[in-house]
N, C-alpha and C positions, 0 to 999 in steps of 0.2 A: 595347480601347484606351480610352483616357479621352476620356471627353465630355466637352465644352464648352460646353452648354447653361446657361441663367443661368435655367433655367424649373426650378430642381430646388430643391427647400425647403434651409432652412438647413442643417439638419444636416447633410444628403447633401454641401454647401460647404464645409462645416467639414471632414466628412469625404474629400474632394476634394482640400482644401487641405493637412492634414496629411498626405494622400500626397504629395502633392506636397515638402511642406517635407523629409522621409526621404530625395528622390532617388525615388519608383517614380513612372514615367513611363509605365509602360505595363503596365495592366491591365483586366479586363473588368468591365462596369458592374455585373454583380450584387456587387464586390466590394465595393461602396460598401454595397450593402444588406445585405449580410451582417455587415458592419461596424456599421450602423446597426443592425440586429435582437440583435447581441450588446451593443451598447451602451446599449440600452433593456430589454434582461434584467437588464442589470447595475444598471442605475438602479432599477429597478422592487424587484429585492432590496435595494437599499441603502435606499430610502425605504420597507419594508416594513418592514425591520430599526428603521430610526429610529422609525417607529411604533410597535414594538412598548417599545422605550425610553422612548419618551416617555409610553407607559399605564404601564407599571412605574414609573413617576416621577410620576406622578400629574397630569399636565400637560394642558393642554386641548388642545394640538398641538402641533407637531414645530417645534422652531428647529435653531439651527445646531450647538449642542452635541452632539443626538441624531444628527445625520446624521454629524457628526465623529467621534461614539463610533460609529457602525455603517461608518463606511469603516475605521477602527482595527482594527475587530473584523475585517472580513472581511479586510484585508488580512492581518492577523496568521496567518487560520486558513485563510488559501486559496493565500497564496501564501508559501512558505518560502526562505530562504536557505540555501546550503550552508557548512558548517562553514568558518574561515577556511582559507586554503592552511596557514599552518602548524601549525595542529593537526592538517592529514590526513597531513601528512607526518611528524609527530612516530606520528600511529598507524601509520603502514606502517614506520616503524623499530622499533616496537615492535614488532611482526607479524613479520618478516621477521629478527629476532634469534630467531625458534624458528626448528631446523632441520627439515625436513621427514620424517617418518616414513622407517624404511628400510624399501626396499621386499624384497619377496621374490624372488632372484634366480632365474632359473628359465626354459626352453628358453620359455617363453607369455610370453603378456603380463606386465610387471611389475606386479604386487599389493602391497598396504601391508602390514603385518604382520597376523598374525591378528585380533589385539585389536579393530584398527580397522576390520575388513571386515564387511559384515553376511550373509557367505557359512555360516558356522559357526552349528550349531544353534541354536534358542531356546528348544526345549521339551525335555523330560522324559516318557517314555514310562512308563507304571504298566501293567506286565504282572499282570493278574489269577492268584491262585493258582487252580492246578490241582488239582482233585479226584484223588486218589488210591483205587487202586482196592478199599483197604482202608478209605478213611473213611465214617465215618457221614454222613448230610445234615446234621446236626444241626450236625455241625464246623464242614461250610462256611458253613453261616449266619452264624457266629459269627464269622469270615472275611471277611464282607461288609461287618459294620459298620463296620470299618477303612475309611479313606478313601483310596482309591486317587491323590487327587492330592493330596499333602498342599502347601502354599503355603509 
């Protein structure tokens, strides 16, 4: 449950208060901390990021521009948007215009047709010839050089 103590440093208040502003009335106090330790991971990489901006720029230190280009950046590449509603709806009409494989009717399970099952062989067997009881060794040698699994 939430405490009310006024002995707890800023942030924990800030973070306190934004719970509060959402409606959550009722949680436990490490929640505040875990909330403060994520949000000083996050700070810690964004003002890493901006440093490293502002050496690539050739700058004595970090102003506001670098810290703006490295919350841009992360936002961009950590948090993504889903496609709009009607382009996912325009791909499942496109999708759902093919009709589904016919399947294999049959007393078992129904199966897709051959083509699409990965039940049907994949290799090619290379039966070695057989020395006959009239040949020389000499034949079969000759016999050997042939490549038994040709590609």
């Amino acid at each position: 449950m939430a405490d009310k103590g006024e002995d707890l440093p800023r942030d924990a208040r800030i973070v306190k208060s934004l719970l509060e502003s959402m409606g959550v009335e009722e949680y436990q106090p490490r929640v505040v901390h875990q909330f403060l330790e994520l949000w000083y991971g996050y700070v810690v990489d964004l003002l890493s990021d901006a440093q490293v901006y502002s050496e690539h720029a050739g700058k004595d230190g970090i102003d506001c521009d670098d810290v703006k280009l490295a919350i841009h950046s992360k936002a961009n590449f950590s948090f993504s948007q889903p496609p709009p509603r009607e382009v996912l709806m325009e791909l499942a009409r496109s999708r759902n215009k093919l009709p589904l494989p016919k399947s294999i009717s049959g007393p078992s399970v129904p199966l897709p047709p051959e083509q699409d099952t990965l039940i049907s062989p994949n290799y090619q067997l290379a039966v070695p010839n057989r020395q006959q009881p009239g040949q020389a060794m000499e034949e079969t040698e000759e016999d050997e050089t042939i490549d038994p699994n040709p590609s």
